[in-house]
C-alpha positions as CSV (number, residue, x, y, z in Angstrom):
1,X,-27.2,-23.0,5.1
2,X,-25.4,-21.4,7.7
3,X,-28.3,-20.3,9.7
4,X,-30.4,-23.4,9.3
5,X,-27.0,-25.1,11.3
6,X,-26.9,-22.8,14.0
7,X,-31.2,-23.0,14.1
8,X,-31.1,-27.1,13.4
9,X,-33.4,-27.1,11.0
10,X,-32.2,-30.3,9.5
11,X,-35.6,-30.3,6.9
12,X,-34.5,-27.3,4.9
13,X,-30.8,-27.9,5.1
14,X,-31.2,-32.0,3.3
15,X,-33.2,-30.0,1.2
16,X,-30.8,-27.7,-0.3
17,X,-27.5,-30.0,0.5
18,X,-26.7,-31.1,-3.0
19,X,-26.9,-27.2,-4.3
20,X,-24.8,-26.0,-1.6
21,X,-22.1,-28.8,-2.3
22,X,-22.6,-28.5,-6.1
23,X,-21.7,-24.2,-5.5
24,X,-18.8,-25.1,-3.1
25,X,-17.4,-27.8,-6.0
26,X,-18.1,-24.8,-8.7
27,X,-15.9,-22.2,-6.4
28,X,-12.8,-24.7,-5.9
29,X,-13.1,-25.4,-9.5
30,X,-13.0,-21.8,-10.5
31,X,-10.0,-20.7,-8.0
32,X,-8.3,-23.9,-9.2
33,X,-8.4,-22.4,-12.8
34,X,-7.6,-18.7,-11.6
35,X,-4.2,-20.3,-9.7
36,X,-3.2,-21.8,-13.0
37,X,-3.8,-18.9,-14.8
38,X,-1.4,-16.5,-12.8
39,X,2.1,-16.0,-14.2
40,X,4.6,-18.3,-12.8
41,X,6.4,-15.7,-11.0
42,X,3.5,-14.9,-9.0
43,X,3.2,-18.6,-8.1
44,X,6.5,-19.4,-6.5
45,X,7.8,-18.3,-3.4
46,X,11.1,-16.7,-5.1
47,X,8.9,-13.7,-6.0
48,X,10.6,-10.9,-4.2
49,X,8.5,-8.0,-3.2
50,X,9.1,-3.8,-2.0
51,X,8.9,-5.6,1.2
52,X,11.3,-7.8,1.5
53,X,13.7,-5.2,1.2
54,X,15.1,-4.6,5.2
55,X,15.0,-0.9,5.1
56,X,11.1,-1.1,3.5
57,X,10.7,-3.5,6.8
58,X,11.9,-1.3,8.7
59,X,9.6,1.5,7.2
60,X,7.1,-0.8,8.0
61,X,7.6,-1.3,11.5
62,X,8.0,2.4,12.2
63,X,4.7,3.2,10.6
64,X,3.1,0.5,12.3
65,X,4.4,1.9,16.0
66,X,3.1,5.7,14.6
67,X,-0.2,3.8,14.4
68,X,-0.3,2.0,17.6
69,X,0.9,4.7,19.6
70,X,-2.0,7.1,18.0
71,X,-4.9,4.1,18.2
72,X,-5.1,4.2,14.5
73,X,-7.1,1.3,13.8
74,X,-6.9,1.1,10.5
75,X,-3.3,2.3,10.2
76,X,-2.4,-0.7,12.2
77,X,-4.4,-3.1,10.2
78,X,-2.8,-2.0,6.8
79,X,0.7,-2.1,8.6
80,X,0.2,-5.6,9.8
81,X,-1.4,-6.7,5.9
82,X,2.2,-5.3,4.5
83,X,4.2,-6.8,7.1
84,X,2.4,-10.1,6.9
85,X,3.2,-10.2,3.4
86,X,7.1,-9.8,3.4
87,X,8.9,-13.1,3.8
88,X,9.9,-12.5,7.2
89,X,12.1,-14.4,9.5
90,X,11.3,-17.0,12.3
91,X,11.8,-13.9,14.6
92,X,9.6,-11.6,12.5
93,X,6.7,-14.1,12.3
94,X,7.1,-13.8,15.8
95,X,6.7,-10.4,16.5
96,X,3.8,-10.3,13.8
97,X,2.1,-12.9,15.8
98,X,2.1,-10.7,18.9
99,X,1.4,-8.0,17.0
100,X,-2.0,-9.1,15.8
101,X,-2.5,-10.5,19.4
102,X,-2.2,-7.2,20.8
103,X,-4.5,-5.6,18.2
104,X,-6.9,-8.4,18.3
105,X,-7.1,-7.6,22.5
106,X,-7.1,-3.8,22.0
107,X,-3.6,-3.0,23.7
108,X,-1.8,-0.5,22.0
109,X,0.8,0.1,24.4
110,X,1.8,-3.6,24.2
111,X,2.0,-2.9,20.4
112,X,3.8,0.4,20.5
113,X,6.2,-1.8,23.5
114,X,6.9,-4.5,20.9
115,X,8.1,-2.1,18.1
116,X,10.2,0.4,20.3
117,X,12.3,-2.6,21.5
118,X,13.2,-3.1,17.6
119,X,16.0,-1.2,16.1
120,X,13.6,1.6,14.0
């Protein structure tokens, strides 16, 4: 479907509409029963994980600077995934934010700057 969007090919797409919706109503049916399925604790918010914990932040943050200052590409990405899934603080969702912006544009140094003017 996607391709026959981005090629207009309006024929093929009318064609095959009503299976595409009917697989897209399947999948939100199915995630729907998965999400009531998980325990309750997963559900809330009052979950507390390793990484809510300020020094496992912390740890966080100082493996994420090893990885920008060496370029480590996927060191940074699995830093930013752990991070990301703390419950962080207005300021922390901030410095994630620029975190991923200077991944996402390739500049380390901006990364590794961010992170040494935390306490570490």
């Amino acid at each position: 479907m996607e391709m026959a969007a981005k090629t207009e090919n309006i024929r093929y797409m009318e064609k095959h509409m009503t299976e595409f919706l009917e697989t897209i109503r399947h999948t939100l049916e199915s995630v729907e029963d998965e999400l009531k399925n998980l325990p309750q604790e997963i559900q809330g918010e009052g979950a507390a994980t390793a990484e809510d914990i300020p020094e496992e932040k912390q740890q966080i943050l100082a493996q994420l600077r090893e990885a920008f200052d060496a370029c480590d590409l996927n060191g940074i990405e699995q830093g930013l995934s752990r991070f990301a899934r703390a419950h962080l603080t207005a300021e922390e969702r901030e410095l994630l934010t620029e975190l991923h912006a200077a991944y996402e544009n390739l500049d380390y140094e901006e990364g590794s700057e961010l992170l040494s003017g935390r306490m570490l």
